[in-house]
PyMOL CGO cylinders between C-alpha atoms (Angstrom):
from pymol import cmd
from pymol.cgo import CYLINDER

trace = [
    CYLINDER, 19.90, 6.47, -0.58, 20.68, 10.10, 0.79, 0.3, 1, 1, 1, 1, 1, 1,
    CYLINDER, 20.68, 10.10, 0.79, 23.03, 11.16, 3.12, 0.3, 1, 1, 1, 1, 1, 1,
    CYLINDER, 23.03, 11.16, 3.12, 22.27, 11.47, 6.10, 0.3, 1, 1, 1, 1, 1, 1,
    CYLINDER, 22.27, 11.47, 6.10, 23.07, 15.76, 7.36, 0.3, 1, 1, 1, 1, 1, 1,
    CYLINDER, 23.07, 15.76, 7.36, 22.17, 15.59, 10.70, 0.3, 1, 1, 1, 1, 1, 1,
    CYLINDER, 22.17, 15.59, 10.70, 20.74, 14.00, 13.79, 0.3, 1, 1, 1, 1, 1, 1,
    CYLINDER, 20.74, 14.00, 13.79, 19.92, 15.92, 16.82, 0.3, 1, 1, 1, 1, 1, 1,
    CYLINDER, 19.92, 15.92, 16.82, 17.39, 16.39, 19.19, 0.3, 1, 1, 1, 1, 1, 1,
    CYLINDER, 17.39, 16.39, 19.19, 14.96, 19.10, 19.54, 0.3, 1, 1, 1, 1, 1, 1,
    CYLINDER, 14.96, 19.10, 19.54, 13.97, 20.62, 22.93, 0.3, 1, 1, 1, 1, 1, 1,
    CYLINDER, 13.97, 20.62, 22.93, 11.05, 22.29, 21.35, 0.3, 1, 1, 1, 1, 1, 1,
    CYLINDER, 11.05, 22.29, 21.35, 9.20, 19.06, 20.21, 0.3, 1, 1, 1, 1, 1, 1,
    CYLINDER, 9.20, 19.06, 20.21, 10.80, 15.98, 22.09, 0.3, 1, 1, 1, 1, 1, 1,
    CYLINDER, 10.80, 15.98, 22.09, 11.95, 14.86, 19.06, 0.3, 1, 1, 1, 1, 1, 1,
    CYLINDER, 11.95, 14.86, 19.06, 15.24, 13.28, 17.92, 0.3, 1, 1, 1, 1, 1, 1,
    CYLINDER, 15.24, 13.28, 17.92, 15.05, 14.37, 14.36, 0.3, 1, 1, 1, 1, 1, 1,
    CYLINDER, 15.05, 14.37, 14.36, 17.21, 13.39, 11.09, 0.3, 1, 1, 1, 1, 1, 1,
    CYLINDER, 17.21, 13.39, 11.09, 17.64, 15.28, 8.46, 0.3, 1, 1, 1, 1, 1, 1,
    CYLINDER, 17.64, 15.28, 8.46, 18.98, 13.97, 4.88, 0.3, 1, 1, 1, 1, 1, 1,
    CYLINDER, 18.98, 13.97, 4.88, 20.68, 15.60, 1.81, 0.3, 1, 1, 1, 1, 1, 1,
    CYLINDER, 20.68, 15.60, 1.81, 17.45, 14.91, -0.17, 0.3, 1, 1, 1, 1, 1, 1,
    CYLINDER, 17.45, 14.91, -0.17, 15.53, 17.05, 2.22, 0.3, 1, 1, 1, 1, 1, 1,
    CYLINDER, 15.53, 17.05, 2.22, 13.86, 14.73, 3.53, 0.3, 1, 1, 1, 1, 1, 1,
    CYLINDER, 13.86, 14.73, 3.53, 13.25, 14.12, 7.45, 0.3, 1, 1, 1, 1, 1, 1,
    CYLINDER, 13.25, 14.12, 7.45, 12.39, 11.68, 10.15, 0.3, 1, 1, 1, 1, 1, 1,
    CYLINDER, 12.39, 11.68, 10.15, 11.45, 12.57, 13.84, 0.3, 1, 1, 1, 1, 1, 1,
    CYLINDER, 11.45, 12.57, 13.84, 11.32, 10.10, 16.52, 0.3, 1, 1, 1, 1, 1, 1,
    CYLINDER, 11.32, 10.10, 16.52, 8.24, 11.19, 19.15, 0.3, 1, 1, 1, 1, 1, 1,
    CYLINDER, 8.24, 11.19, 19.15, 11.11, 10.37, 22.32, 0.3, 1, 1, 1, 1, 1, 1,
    CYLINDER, 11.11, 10.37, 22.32, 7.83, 10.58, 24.33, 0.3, 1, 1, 1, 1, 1, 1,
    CYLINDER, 7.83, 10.58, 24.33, 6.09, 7.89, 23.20, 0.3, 1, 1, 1, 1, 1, 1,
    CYLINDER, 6.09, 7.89, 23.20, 8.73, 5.59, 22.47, 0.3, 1, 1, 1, 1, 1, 1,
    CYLINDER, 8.73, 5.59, 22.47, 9.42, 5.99, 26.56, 0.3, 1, 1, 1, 1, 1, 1,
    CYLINDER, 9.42, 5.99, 26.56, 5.68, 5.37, 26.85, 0.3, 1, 1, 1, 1, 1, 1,
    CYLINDER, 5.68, 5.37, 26.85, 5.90, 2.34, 25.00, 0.3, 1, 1, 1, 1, 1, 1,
    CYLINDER, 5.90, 2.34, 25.00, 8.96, 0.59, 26.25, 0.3, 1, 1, 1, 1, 1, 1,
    CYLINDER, 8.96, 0.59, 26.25, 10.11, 2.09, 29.63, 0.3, 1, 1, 1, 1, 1, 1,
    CYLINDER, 10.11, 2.09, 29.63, 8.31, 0.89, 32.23, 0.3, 1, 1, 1, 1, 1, 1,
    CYLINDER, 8.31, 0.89, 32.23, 10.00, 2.74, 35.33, 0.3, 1, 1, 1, 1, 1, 1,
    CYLINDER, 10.00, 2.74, 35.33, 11.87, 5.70, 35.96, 0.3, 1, 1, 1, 1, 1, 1,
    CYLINDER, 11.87, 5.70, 35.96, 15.46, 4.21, 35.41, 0.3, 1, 1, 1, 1, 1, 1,
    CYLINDER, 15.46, 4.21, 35.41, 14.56, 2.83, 32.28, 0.3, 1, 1, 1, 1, 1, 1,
    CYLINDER, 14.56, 2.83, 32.28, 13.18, 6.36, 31.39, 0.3, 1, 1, 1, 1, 1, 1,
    CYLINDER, 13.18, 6.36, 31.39, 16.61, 7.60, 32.22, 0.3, 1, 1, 1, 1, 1, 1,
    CYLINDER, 16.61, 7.60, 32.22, 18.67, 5.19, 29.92, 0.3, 1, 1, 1, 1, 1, 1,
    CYLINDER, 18.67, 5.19, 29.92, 16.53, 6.02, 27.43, 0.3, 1, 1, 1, 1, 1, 1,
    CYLINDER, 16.53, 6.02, 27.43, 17.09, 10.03, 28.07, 0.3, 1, 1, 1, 1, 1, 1,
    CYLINDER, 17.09, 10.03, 28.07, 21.06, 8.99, 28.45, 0.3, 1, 1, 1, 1, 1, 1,
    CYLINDER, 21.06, 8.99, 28.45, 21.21, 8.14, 24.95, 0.3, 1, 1, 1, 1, 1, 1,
    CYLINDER, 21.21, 8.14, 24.95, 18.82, 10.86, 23.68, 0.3, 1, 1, 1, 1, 1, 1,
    CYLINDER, 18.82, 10.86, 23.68, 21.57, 13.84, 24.70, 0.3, 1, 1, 1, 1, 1, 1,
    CYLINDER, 21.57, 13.84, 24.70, 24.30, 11.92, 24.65, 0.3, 1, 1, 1, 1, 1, 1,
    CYLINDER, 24.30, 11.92, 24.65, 24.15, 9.42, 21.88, 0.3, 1, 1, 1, 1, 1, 1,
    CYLINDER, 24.15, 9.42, 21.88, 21.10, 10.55, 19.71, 0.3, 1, 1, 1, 1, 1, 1,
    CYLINDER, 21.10, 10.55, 19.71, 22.20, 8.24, 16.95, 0.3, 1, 1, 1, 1, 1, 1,
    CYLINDER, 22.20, 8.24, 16.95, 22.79, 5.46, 18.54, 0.3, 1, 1, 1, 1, 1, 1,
    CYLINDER, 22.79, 5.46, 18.54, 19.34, 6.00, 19.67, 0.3, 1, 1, 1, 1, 1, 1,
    CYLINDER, 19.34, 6.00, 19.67, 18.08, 6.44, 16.25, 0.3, 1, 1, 1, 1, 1, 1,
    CYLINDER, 18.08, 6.44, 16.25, 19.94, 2.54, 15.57, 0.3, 1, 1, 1, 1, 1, 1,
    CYLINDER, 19.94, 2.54, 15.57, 18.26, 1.28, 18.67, 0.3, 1, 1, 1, 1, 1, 1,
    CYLINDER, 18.26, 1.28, 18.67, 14.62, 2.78, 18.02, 0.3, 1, 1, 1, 1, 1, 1,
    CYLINDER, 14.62, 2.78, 18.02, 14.57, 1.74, 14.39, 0.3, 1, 1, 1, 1, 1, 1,
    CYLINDER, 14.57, 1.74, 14.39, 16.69, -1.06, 13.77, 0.3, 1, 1, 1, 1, 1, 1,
    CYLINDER, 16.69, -1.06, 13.77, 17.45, -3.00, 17.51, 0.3, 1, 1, 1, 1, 1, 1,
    CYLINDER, 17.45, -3.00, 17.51, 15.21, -4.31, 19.88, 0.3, 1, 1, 1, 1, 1, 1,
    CYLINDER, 15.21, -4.31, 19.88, 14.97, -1.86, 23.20, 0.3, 1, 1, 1, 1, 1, 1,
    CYLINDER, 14.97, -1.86, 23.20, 13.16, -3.98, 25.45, 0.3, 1, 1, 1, 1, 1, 1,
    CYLINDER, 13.16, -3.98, 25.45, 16.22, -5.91, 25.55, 0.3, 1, 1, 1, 1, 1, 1,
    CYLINDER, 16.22, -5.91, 25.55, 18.51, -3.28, 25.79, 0.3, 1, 1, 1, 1, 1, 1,
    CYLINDER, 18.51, -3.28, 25.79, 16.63, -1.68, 29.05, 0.3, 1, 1, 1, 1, 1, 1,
    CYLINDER, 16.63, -1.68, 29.05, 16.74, -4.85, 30.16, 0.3, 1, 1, 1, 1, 1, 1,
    CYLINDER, 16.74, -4.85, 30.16, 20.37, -5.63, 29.77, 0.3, 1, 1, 1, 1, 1, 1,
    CYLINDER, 20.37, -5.63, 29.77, 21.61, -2.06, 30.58, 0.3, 1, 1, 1, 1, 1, 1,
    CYLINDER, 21.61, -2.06, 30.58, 19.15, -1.34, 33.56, 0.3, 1, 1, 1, 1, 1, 1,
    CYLINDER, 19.15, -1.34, 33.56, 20.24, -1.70, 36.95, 0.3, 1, 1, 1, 1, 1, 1,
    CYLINDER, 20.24, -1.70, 36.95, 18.48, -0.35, 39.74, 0.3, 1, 1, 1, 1, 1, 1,
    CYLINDER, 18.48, -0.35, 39.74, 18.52, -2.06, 43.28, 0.3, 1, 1, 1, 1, 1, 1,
    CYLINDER, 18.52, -2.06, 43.28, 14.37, -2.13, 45.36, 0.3, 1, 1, 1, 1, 1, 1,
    CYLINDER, 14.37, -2.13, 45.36, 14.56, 0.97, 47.96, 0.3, 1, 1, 1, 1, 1, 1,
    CYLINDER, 14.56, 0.97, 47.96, 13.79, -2.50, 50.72, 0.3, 1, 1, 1, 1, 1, 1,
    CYLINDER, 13.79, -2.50, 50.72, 17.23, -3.77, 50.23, 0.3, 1, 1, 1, 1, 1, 1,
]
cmd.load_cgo(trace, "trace")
């Protein structure tokens, strides 16, 4: 397996991208992956947490955990009627 170089995201495409010794490269579309699992805004901005902050951790999450359960668990937001 190659090392991994780098993982970072990139403005430009809304990608997380990581690159590995081998030259090879994987970029993870942040855009749809919000589309897909985020339903509302605060999920949206857990998600976005992690992408400046954390972008491996992100990487873990997209590829290896299960992120409807983390926005779940992590989420908290309180209805604007309470």
């Amino acid at each position: 397996m190659s090392k991994l170089i780098s993982c970072e995201y990139n403005m430009d495409t809304a990608c997380v991208e990581l690159k590995y010794s081998d030259g090879s490269m994987i970029s993870i579309d942040t855009i749809a992956v919000e589309n897909e699992f985020a339903d509302n805004m605060y999920e949206r901005s857990e998600l976005d947490w992690l992408i400046y902050n954390a972008p491996l951790e992100y990487v873990d999450l997209i590829l290896n955990g299960d992120p409807e359960t983390y926005l779940r668990t992590v989420t908290e937001y309180k209805p604007l009627d309470s």
